[in-house]
KOLLOMI-660381 format. One record per residue (C-alpha): x, y, z; residue number from 1. Coordinates in steps of 0.2 Angstrom, whole numbers, plus 5000, padded with zeros to 4 digits. Example, Ala and Ser with C-alpha at 12.3 -4.5 7.8 and 13.67 -1.06 7.14 Angstrom:
BEGIN
{{5062; 4978; 5039}; 1}
{{5068; 4995; 5036}; 2}
This chain:
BEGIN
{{4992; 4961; 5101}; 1}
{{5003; 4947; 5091}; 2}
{{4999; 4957; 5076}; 3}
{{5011; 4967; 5084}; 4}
{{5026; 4958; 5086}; 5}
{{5034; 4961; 5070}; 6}
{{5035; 4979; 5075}; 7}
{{5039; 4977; 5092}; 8}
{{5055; 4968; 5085}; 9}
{{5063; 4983; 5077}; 10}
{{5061; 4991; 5093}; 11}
{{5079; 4983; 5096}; 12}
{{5088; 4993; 5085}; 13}
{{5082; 5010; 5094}; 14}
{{5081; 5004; 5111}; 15}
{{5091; 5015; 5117}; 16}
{{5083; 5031; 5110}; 17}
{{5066; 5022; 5117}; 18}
{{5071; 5022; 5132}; 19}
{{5078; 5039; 5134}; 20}
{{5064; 5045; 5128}; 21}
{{5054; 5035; 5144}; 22}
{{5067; 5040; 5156}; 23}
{{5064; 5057; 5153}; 24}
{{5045; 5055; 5152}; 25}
{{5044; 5048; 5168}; 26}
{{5059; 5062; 5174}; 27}
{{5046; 5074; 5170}; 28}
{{5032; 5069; 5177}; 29}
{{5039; 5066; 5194}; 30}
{{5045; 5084; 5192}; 31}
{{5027; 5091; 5190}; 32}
{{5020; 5080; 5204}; 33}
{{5035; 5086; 5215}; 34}
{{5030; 5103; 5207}; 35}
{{5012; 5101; 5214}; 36}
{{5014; 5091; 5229}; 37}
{{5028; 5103; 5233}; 38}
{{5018; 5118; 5230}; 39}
{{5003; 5113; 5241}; 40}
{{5014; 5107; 5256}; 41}
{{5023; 5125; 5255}; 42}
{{5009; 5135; 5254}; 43}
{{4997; 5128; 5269}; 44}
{{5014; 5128; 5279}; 45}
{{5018; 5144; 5275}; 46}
{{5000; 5152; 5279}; 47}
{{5003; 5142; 5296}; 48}
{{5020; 5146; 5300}; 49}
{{5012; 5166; 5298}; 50}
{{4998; 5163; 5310}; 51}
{{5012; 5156; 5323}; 52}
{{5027; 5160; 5331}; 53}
{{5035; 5148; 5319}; 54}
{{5038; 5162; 5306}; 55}
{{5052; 5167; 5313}; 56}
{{5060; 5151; 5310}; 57}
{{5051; 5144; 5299}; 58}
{{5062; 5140; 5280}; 59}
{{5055; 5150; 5267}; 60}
{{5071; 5148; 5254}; 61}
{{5073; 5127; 5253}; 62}
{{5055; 5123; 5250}; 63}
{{5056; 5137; 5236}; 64}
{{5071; 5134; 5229}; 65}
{{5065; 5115; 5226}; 66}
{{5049; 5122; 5219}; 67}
{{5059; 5132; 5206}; 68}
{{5072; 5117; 5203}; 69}
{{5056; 5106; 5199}; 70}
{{5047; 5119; 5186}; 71}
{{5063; 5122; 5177}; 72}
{{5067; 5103; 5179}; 73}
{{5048; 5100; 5171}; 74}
{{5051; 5109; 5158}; 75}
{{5068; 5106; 5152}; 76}
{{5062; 5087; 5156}; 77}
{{5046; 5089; 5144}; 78}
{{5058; 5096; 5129}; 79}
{{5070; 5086; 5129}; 80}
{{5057; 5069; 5132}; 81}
{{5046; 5077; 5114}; 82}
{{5064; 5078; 5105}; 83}
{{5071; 5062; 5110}; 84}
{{5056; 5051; 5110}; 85}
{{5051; 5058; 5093}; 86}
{{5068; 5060; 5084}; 87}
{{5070; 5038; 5089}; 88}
{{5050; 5037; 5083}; 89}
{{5054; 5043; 5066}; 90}
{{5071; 5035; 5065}; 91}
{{5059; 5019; 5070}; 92}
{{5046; 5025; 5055}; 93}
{{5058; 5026; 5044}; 94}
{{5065; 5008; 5047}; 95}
{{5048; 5001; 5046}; 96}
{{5044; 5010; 5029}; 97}
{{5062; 5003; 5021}; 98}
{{5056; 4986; 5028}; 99}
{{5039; 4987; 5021}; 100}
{{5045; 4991; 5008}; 101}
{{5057; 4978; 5004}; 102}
{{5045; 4966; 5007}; 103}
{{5032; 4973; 4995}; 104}
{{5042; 4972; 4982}; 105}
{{5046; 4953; 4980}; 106}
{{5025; 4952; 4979}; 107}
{{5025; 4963; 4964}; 108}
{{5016; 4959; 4952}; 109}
{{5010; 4940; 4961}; 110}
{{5000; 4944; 4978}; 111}
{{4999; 4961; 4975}; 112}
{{4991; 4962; 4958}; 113}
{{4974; 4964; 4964}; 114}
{{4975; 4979; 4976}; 115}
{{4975; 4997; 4970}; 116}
{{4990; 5008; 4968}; 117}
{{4981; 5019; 4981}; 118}
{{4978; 5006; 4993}; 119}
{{4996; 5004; 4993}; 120}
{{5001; 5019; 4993}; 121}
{{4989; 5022; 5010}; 122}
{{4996; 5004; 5019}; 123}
{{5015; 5012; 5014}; 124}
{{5010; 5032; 5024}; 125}
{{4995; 5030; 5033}; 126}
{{4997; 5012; 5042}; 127}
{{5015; 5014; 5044}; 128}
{{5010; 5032; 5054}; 129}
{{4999; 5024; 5063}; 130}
{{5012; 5012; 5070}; 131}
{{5020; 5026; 5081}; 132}
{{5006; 5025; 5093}; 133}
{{5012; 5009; 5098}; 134}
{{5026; 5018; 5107}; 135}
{{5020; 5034; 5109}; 136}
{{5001; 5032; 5115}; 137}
{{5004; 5016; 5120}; 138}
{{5021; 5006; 5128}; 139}
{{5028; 5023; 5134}; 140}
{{5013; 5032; 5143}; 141}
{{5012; 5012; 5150}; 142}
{{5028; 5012; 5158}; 143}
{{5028; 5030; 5163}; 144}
{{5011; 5026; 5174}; 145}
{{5016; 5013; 5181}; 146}
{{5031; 5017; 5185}; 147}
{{5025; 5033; 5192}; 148}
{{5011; 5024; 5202}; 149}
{{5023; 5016; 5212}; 150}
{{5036; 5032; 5213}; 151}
{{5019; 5044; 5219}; 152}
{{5014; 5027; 5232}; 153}
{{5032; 5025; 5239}; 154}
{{5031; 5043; 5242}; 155}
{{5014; 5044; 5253}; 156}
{{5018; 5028; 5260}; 157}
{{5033; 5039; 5269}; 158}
{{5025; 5046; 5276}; 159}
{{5007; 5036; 5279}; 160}
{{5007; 5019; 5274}; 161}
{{4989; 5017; 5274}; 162}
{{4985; 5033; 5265}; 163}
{{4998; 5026; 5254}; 164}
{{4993; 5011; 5248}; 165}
{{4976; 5016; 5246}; 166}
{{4981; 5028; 5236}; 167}
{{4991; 5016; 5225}; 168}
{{4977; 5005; 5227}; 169}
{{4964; 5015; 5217}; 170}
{{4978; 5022; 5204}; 171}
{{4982; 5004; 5200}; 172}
{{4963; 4997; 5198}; 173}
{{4962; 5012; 5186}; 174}
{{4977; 5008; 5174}; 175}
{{4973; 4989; 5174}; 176}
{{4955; 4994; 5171}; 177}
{{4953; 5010; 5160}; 178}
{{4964; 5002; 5146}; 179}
{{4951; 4988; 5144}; 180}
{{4937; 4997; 5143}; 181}
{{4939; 5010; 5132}; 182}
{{4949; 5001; 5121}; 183}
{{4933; 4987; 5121}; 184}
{{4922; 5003; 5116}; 185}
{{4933; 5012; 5104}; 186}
{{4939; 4996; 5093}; 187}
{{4925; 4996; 5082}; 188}
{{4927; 5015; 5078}; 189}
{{4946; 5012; 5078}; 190}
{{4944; 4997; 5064}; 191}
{{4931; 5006; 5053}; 192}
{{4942; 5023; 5052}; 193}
{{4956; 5014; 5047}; 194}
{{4945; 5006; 5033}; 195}
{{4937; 5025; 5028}; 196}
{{4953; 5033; 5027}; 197}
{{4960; 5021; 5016}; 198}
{{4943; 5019; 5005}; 199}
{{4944; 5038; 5006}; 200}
{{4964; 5041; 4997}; 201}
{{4960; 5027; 4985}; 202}
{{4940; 5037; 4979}; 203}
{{4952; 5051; 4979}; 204}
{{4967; 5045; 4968}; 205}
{{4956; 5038; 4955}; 206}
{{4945; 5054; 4955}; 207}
{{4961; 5064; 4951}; 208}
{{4969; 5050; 4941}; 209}
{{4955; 5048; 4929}; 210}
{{4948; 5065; 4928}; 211}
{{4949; 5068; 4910}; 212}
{{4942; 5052; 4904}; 213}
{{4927; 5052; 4920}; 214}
{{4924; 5069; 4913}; 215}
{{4921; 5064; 4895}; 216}
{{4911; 5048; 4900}; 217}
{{4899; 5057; 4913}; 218}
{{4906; 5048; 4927}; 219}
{{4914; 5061; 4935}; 220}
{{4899; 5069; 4946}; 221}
{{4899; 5047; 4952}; 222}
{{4917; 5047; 4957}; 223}
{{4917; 5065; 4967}; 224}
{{4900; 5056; 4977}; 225}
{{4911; 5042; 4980}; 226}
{{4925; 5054; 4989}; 227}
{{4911; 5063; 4997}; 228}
{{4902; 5048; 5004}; 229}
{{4921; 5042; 5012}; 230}
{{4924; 5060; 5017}; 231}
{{4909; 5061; 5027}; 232}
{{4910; 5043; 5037}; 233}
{{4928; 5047; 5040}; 234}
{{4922; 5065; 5050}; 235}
{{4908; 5053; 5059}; 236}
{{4923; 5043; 5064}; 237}
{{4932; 5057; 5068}; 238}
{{4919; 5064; 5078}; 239}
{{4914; 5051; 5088}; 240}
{{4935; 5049; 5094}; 241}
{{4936; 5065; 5100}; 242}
{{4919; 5063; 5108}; 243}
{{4925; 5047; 5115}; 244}
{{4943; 5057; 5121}; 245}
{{4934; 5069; 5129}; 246}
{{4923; 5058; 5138}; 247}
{{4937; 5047; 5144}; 248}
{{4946; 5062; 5150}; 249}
{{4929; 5070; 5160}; 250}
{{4928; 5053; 5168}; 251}
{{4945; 5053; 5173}; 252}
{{4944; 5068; 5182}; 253}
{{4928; 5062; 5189}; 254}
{{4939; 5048; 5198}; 255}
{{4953; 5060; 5202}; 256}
{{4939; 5071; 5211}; 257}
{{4933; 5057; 5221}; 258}
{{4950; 5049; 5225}; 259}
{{4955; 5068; 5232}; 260}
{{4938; 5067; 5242}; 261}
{{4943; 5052; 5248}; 262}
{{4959; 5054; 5254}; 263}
{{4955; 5071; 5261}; 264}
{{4941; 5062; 5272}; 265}
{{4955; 5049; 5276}; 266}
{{4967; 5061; 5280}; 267}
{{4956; 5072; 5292}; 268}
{{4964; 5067; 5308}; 269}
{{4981; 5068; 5304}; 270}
{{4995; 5060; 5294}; 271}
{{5007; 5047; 5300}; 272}
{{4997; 5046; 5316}; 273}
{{5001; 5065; 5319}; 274}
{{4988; 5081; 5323}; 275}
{{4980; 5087; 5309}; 276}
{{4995; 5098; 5299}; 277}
{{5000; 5107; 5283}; 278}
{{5006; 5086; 5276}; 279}
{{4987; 5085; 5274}; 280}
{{4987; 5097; 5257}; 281}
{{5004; 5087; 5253}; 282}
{{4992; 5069; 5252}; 283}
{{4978; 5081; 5241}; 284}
{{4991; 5089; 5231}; 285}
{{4998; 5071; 5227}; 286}
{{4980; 5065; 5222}; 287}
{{4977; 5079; 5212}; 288}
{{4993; 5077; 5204}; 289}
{{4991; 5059; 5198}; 290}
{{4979; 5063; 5185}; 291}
{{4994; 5066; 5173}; 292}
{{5000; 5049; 5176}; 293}
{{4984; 5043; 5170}; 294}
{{4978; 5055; 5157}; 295}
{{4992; 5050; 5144}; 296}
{{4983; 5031; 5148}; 297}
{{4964; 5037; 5147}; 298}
{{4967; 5037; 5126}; 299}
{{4983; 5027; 5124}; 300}
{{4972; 5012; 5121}; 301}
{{4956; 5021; 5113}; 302}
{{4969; 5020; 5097}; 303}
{{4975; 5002; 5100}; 304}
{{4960; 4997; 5088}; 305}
{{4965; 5007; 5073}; 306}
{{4984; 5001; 5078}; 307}
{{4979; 4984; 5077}; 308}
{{4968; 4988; 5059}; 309}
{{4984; 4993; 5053}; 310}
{{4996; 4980; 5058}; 311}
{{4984; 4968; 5050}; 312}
{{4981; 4980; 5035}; 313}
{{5002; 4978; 5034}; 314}
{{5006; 4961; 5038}; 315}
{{4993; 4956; 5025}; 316}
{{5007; 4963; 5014}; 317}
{{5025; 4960; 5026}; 318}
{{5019; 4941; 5030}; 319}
{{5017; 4935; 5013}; 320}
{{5025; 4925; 5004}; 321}
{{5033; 4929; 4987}; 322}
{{5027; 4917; 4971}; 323}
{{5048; 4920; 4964}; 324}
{{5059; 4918; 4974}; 325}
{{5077; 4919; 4972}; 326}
{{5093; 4912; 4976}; 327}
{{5105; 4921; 4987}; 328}
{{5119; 4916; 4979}; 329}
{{5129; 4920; 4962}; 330}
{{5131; 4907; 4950}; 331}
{{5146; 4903; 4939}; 332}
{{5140; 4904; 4922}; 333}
{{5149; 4905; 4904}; 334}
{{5152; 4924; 4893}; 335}
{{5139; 4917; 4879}; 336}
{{5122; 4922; 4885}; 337}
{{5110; 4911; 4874}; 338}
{{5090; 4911; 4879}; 339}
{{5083; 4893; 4881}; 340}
{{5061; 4890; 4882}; 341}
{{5061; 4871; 4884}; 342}
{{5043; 4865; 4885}; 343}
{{5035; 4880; 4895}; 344}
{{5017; 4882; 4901}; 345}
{{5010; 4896; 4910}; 346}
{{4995; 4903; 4916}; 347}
{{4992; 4917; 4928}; 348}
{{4988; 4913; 4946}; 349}
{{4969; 4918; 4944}; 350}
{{4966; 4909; 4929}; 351}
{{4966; 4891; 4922}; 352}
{{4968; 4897; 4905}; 353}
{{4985; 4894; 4897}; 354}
{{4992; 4908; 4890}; 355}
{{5010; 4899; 4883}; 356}
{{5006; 4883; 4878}; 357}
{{5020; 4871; 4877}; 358}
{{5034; 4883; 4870}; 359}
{{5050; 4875; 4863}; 360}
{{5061; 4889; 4858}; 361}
{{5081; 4892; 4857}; 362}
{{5091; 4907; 4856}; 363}
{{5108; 4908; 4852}; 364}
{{5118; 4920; 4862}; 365}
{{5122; 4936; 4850}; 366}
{{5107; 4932; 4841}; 367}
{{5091; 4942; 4835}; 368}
{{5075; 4937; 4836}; 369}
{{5059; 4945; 4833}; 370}
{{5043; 4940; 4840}; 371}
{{5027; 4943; 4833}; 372}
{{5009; 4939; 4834}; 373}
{{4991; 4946; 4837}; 374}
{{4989; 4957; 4854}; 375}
{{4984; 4945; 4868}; 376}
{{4995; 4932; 4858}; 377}
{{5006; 4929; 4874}; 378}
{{5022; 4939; 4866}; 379}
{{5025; 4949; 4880}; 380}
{{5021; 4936; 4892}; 381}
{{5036; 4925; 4887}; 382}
{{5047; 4943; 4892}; 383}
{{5039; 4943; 4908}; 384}
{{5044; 4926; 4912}; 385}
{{5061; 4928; 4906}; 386}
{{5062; 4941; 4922}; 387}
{{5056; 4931; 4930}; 388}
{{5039; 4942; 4936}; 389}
{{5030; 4923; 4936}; 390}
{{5036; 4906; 4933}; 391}
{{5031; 4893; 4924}; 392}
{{5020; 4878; 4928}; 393}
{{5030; 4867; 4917}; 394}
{{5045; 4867; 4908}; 395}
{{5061; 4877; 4911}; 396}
{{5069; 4893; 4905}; 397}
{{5088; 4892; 4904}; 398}
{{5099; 4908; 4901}; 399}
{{5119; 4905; 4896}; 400}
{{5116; 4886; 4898}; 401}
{{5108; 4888; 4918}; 402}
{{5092; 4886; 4926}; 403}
{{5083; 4905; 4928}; 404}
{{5079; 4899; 4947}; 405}
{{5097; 4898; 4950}; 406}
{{5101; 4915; 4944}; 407}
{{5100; 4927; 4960}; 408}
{{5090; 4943; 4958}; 409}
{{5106; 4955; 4958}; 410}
{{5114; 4943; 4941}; 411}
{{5097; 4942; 4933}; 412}
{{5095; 4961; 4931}; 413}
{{5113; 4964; 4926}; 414}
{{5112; 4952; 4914}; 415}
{{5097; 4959; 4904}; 416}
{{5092; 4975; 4898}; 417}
{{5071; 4980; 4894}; 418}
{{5061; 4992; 4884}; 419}
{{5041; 4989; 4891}; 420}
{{5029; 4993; 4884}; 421}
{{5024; 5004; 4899}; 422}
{{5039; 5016; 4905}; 423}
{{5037; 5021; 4920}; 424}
{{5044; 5040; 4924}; 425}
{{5046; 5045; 4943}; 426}
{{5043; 5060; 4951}; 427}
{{5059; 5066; 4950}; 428}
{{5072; 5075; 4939}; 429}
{{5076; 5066; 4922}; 430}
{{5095; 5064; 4929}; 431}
{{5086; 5054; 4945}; 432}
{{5077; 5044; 4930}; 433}
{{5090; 5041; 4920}; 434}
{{5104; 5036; 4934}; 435}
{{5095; 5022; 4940}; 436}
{{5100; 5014; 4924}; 437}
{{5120; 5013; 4927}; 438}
{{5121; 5021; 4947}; 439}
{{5140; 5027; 4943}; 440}
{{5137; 5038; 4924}; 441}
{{5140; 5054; 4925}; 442}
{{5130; 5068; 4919}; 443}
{{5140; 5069; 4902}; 444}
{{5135; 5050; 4899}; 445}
{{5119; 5056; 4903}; 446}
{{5117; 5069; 4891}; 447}
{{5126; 5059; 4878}; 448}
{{5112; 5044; 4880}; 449}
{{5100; 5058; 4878}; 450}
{{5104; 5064; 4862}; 451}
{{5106; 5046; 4853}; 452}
{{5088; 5045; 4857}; 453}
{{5084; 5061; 4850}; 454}
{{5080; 5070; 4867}; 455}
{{5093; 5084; 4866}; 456}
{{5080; 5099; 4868}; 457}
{{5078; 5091; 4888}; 458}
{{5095; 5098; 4889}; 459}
{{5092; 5116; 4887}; 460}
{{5088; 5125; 4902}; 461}
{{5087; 5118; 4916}; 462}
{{5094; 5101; 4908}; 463}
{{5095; 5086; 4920}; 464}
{{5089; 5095; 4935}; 465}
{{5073; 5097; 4925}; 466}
{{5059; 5090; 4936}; 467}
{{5048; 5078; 4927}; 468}
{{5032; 5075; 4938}; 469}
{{5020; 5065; 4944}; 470}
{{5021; 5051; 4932}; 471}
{{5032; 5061; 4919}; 472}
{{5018; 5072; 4916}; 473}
{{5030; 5084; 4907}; 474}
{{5034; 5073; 4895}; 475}
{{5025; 5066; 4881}; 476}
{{5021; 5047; 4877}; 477}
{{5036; 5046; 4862}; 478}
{{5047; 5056; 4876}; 479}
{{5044; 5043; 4889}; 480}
{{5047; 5030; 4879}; 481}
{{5064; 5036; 4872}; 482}
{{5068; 5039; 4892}; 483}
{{5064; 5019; 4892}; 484}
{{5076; 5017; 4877}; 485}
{{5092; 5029; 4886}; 486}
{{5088; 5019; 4901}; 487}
{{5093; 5001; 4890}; 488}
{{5107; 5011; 4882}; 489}
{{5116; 5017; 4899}; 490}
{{5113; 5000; 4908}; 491}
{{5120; 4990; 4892}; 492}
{{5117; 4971; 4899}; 493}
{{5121; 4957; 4884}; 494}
{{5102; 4952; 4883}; 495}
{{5092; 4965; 4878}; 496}
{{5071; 4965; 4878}; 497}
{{5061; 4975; 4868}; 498}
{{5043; 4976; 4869}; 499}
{{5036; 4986; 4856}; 500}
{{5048; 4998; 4858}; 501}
{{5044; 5009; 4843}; 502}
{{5025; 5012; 4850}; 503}
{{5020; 5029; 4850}; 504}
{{5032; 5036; 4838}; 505}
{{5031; 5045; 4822}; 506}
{{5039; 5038; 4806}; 507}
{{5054; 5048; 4807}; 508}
{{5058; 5044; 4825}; 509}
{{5055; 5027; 4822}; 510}
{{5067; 5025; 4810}; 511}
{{5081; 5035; 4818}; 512}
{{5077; 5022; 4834}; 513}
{{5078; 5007; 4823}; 514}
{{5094; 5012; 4818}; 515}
{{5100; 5017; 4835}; 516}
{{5095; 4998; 4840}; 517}
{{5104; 4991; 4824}; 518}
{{5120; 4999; 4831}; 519}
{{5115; 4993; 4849}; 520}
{{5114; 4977; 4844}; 521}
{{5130; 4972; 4839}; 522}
{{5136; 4959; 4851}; 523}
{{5120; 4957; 4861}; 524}
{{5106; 4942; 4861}; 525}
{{5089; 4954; 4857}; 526}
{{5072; 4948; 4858}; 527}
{{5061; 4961; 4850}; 528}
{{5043; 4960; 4853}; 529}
{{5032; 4967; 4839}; 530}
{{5013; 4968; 4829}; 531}
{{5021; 4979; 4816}; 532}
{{5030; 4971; 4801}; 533}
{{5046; 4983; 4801}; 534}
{{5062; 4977; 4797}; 535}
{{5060; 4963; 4800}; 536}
{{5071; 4956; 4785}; 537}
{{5085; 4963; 4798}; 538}
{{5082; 4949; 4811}; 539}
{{5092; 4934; 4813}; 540}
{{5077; 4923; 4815}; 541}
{{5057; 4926; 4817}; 542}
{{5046; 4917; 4827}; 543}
{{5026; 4920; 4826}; 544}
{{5014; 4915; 4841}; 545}
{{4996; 4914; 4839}; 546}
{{4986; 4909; 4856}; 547}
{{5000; 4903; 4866}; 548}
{{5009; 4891; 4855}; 549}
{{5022; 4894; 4841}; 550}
{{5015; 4893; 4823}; 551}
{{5031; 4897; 4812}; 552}
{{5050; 4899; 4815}; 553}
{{5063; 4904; 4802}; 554}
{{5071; 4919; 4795}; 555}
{{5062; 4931; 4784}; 556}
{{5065; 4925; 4768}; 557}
{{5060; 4906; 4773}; 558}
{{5045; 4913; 4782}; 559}
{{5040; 4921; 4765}; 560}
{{5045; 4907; 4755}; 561}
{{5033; 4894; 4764}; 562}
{{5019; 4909; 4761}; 563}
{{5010; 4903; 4778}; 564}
{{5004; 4915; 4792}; 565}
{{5018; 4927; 4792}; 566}
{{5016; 4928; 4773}; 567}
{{4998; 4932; 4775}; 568}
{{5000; 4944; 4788}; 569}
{{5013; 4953; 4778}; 570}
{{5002; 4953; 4761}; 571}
{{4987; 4960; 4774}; 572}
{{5001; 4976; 4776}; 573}
């Protein structure tokens, strides 16, 4: 259960919604055992009234009236408890996903490199949902049974003490031991269909994610066996909860049928010490009526052990710690924004190989330097921990003269714009894509960042309400890319990245795009990551890594002059 308690804490903030919801719950279930108990009373007092002389007097129009108060009352009570309980649940949901969320994405790309986009995505939709049985199946059919135990036990104790507290007697042992039990024999099946749903989305999301290439390979038939293979361990799962459900209920009902028995046989000779009267069916209407304080309980904690997978499943992710973590504050820092490596090292967290090896490497604000080298050189590393993804091991990285770990998140992402080498389009409409970049441009800034990159023709039609897809899958890879570039130009921070940002393009667009970036340039400090000797005789400075370590550093012509590496690679041209 303490896997819990970081759930059971945003509770707080809809406590009142919670409770309503409870109040209500248990508002209507007293009004269906009045309903019942009413309803049996009535009608063995009414067929006895009939055979007496008591039918002239008897009072037909209260006992009816109460009985028609207590079925609308049940179900406006029953309505309104599904609306307000549910309505607070989602609200709840919602909160939960947001903080999830914002927790995640401090571990990206550190602790969470190693588990699948699908895996994710199930912990972010599945496991979340699963988090409403805490208060739906569990906490509030608790409260409601108990509470109701001891509303139904009071009542019979009016009028028999004895048959009262026997009564409670036997519906307490159940609550306090029916929860135990099942949930001791549904965990296992509760764990393992938490597992096989989640094994299922992710054999599901690669299947469809990879189709084409599976396809091509021969793998395909392998990866639908895959799905198959969850698919079917998730239905035996499936099957054995509702077998279990049904099971939980019969023997529910089993005990109900006993407990009426019993209290019929108790209450044989009268109630309250009186003959033998139409209260007996009141006392076997009651019985028969506290099954639904119990039924909600038979399977609240039959679910507890997929719950509890789930909480695990999400604090694996919500209880971690970040490997960056940054500062709340804003620091005071000068207009010239100059780059400063001194004496970096780095390896990635599941490697002891170094990937930057001892870098020494200043950039003067409003300067431009390319970077170049072999793929797998570390070029793009060095970009990566300018953003601070990972930091160093040793050595510090200094933007505009302070410390990177002093920089809060908000200053660091204002301060630099990047082109990656991957752009990432969300499912959305290209103005959603687009406005991300600068929050406050309007949709003629939009359109006018658009057509420097050469994406006018997305403006016919439906033009920035066009929906993109999954992925952009309406886009090519040159039209993503320039997506990546209009993103840089709206945003329009004083350090600019770009990490091969010409990949993909044709000739022509490539040039159109490095004269775009010559004009962008002006006033900026640009770091341009490349393997393609372009234009380079346009750069303030080069520098050339080979394995992790600097090799040359100069300006094109002096490069060219010493005719080492970077001469050689552009005689290889």
């Amino acid at each position: 259960m303490r896997d819990l308690l970081p759930y059971l804490k945003l509770y707080k903030k809809h406590w009142f919604g919670l409770s309503l919801g409870m109040l209500l719950a248990f508002l209507t279930v007293a009004a269906s055992i009045g309903l019942l108990t009413l309803s049996g009373w009535f009608l063995s007092a009414a067929a006895v009234a009939g055979l007496t002389i008591a039918r002239e007097t008897f009072n037909y129009m209260l006992p009816g009236a109460f009985v028609r108060g207590f079925a609308m009352g049940r179900t406006a009570g029953r309505w309104g408890e599904r609306v307000v309980s549910h309505n607070a649940t989602f609200k709840l949901l919602t909160d939960l996903r947001v903080f999830f969320f914002s927790k995640l994405a401090p571990l990206i790309p550190g602790r969470v490199s190693n588990l699948r986009d699908a895996d994710l995505l199930n912990r972010l939709v599945a496991d979340v949902d699963a988090m409403d049985h805490v208060y739906l199946r569990l906490i509030s059919p608790m409260v409601v049974g108990t509470l109701g135990i001891l509303g139904l036990t009071a009542l019979v104790c009016w009028f028999d003490r004895e048959l009262g507290l026997t009564l409670g007697a036997i519906l307490m042992s159940l609550v306090l031991a029916w929860p135990v039990l099942f949930y001791k024999l549904g965990k296992r099946n509760g764990s393992e269909l938490t597992q096989h749903k989640a094994q299922l989305r992710i054999s599901t999301l690669d299947w469809l994610q990879g189709y084409s290439e599976l396809t091509l390979f021969g793998a395909e038939e392998r990866y639908r066996n895959a799905i198959l293979n969850a698919q079917d361990k998730l239905l035996k799962n499936q099957y054995f909860n509702a077998h279990f459900s049904g099971i939980a209920q019969a023997l529910l009902m089993l005990a109900n049928g006993w407990t009426v028995v019993l209290m019929l046989w108790l209450a044989a000779d009268g109630v309250g010490g009186n003959t033998p009267d139409p209260m007996i069916a009141l006392v076997a209407f009651a019985t028969m009526a506290s099954v639904e304080l119990l039924m909600p309980i038979a399977g609240a904690f039959q679910h507890l052990g997929q719950t509890l997978t789930s909480a695990r499943r999400l604090n694996d992710i919500i209880l971690s710690e970040p490997d960056v973590q940054f500062p709340e504050e804003r620091i005071e820092h000068g207009e010239e924004f100059s780059i400063a490596y001194k004496d970096i090292s780095f390896h990635y967290p599941d490697s002891d190989s170094q990937v930057i090896s001892n870098v020494e490497l200043t950039i003067p604000a409003q300067h431009r330097i390319a970077i170049v080298g072999q793929t797998g050189s570390g070029k793009s590393t060095l970009l990566q921990l300018l953003n601070r993804y990972w930091d160093v091991q040793q050595g510090t990285i200094e933007i505009a003269g302070k410390p990177i770990d002093q920089w809060s998140e908000s200053q660091l992402r204002q301060a630099i714009s990047v082109v990656s080498q991957r752009v990432d389009i969300l499912n959305g409409s290209l103005r959603d894509n687009l406005v991300m970049a600068k929050p406050d441009a309007d949709d003629q800034e939009l359109a006018q960042a658009l057509e420097k990159v050469g994406l006018s023709k997305l403006l016919e039609d439906t033009a920035l309400d066009t929906w993109l897809g999954d992925g952009g899958r309406q886009l090519s890879g040159g039209e993503k890319r320039r997506i990546g570039i209009a993103r840089a130009l709206l945003h329009n921070a004083p350090i600019l990245l770009l990490d091969e940002p010409t990949e993909g393009l044709d000739k022509q667009t490539e040039q159109q795009m490095m004269q775009l970036f010559e004009q962008h340039f002006k006033g900026k400090t640009v770091v341009f990551i490349t393997h393609r000797l372009v234009d380079l005789d346009k750069m303030d400075t080069i520098c050339l890594i080979e394995q992790g370590r600097i090799v040359e550093h100069g300006n094109h012509d002096e490069l060219m002059a010493e005719q080492g590496r970077y001469y050689a690679l552009n005689q290889t041209l």
